[in-house]
C-alpha positions as CSV (number, residue, x, y, z in Angstrom):
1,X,0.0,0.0,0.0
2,X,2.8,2.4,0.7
3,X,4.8,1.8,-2.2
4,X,1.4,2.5,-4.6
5,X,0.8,5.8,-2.9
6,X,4.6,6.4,-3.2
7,X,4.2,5.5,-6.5
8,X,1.4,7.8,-7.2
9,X,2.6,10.6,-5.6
10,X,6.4,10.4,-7.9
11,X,3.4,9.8,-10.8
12,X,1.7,12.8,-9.5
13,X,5.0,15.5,-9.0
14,X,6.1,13.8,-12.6
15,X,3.2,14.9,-14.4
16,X,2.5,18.3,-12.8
17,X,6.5,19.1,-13.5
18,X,6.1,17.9,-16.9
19,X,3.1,19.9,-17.5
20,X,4.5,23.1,-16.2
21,X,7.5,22.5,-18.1
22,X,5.5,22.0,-21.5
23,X,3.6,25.4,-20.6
24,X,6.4,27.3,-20.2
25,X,8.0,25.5,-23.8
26,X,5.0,25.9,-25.3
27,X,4.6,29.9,-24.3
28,X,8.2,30.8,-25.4
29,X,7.7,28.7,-28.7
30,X,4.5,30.5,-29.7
31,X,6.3,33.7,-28.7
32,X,9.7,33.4,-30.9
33,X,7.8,32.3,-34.1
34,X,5.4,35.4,-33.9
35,X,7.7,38.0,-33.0
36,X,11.6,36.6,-32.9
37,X,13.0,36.7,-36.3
38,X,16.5,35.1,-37.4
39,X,18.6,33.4,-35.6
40,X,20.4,35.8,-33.0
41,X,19.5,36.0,-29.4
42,X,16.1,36.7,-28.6
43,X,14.8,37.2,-25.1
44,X,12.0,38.3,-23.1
45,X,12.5,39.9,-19.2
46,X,11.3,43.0,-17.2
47,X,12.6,46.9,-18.3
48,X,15.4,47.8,-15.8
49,X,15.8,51.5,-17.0
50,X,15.6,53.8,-19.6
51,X,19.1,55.4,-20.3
52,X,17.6,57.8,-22.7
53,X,15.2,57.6,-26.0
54,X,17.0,55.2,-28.1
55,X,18.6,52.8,-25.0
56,X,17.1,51.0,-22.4
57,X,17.9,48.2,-20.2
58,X,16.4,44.6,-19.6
59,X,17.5,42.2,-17.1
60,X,20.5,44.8,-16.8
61,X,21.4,44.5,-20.3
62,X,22.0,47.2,-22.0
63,X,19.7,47.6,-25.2
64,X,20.3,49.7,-28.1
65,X,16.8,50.5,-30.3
66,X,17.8,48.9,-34.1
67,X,18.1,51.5,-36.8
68,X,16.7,54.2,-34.2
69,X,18.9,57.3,-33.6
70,X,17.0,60.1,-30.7
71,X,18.9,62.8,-29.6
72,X,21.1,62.4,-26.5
73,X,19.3,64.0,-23.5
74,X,21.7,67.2,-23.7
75,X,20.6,67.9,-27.3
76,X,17.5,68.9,-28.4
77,X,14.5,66.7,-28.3
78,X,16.7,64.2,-26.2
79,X,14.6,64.6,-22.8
80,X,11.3,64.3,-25.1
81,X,12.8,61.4,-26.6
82,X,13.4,59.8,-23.3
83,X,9.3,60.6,-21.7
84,X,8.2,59.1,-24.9
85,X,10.5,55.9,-24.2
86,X,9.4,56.0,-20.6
87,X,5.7,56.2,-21.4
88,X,5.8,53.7,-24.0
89,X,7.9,51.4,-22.5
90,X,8.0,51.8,-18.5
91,X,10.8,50.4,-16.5
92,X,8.8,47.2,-14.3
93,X,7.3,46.2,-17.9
94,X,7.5,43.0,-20.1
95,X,9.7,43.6,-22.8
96,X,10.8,41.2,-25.8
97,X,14.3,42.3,-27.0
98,X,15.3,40.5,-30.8
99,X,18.6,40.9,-31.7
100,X,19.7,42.1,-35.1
101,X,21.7,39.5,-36.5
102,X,23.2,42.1,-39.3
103,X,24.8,43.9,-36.2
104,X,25.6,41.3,-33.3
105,X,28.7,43.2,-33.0
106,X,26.9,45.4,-30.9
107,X,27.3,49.2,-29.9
108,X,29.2,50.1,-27.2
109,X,28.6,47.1,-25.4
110,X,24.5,47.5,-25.6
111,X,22.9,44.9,-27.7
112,X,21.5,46.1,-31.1
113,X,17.6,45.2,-31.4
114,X,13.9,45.3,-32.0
115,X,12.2,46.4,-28.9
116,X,8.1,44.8,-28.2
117,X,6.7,46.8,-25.4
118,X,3.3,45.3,-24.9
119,X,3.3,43.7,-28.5
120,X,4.1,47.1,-29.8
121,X,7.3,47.7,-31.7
122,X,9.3,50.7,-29.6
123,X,12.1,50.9,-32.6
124,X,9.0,52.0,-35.0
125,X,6.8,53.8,-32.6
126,X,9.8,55.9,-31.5
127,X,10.4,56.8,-35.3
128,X,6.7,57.3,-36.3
129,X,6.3,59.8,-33.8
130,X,9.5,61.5,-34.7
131,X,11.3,61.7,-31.4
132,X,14.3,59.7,-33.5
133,X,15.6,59.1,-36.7
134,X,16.3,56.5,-39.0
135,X,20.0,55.5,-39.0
136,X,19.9,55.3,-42.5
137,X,23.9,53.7,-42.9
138,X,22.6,50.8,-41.1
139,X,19.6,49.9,-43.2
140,X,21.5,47.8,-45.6
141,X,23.4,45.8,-43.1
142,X,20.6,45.3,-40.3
143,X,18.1,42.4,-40.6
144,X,15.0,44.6,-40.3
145,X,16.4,47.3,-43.0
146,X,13.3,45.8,-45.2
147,X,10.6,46.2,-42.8
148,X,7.9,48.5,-43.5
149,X,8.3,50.5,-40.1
150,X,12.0,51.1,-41.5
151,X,11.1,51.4,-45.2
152,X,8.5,53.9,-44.3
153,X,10.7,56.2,-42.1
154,X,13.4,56.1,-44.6
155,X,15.0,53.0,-44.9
């Protein structure tokens, strides 16, 4: 009798841990295939700070917005360029960071990606509402230089 309810109880723990571990495969697989493009690193984890319109941080690593250029926060624009960074993509927030795999080389030791912000693209939002530019020297090179978000603000 001991050993069956031993037995059910491994049974039990087994199942549930399998369970939880296909539910947590099955969310990051139906996330990559959506959003994720290529084949550089692509993670999701919680906004840590803002550093100013084009850079932010997530899960401490330092993020630089893909073919984005704002202002620096002493120039002109820079602080609005931040707020709009801020409001759009607020540090405690869920963000999905996709590495450009025509620039893995980085910039200045920040990661060079697309940005999702509550499915929302920050790279193209940030350019659509004209806090930043296009970095038009990188649109041949980077992976999302076709896009229509980069197409459309010069690309």
């Amino acid at each position: 009798m001991k050993k069956s309810i031993l037995a059910a109880i491994v049974a039990l723990a087994f199942l549930s841990g399998s369970a939880l571990i296909g539910f947590l495969l099955k969310s990051d697989s139906e996330v990559r295939p959506e959003i994720c493009q290529g084949t550089a690193a692509c993670f999701m984890g919680k906004v840590t700070a803002i550093t100013d319109g084009d850079t932010i941080k997530v899960e401490g690593n330092a993020i630089r917005l893909a073919l984005s250029s704002a202002p620096e926060l002493h120039e002109s624009g820079g602080i609005n360029a931040r707020e709009f960074t801020i409001q759009f993509c607020p540090v405690g927030s869920i963000a999905i960071v996709d590495e450009d795999d025509g620039q893995r080389q980085g910039s200045f030791g920040r990661i060079i990606a697309a940005v999702y912000c509550n499915d929302m693209l920050l790279n193209a939002a940030i350019l659509d509402a004209k806090k930043a530019t296009i970095s038009e020297e990188f649109c041949g090179g980077s992976e999302f230089g076709n896009e229509a978000w980069a197409k459309r603000n010069g690309c």
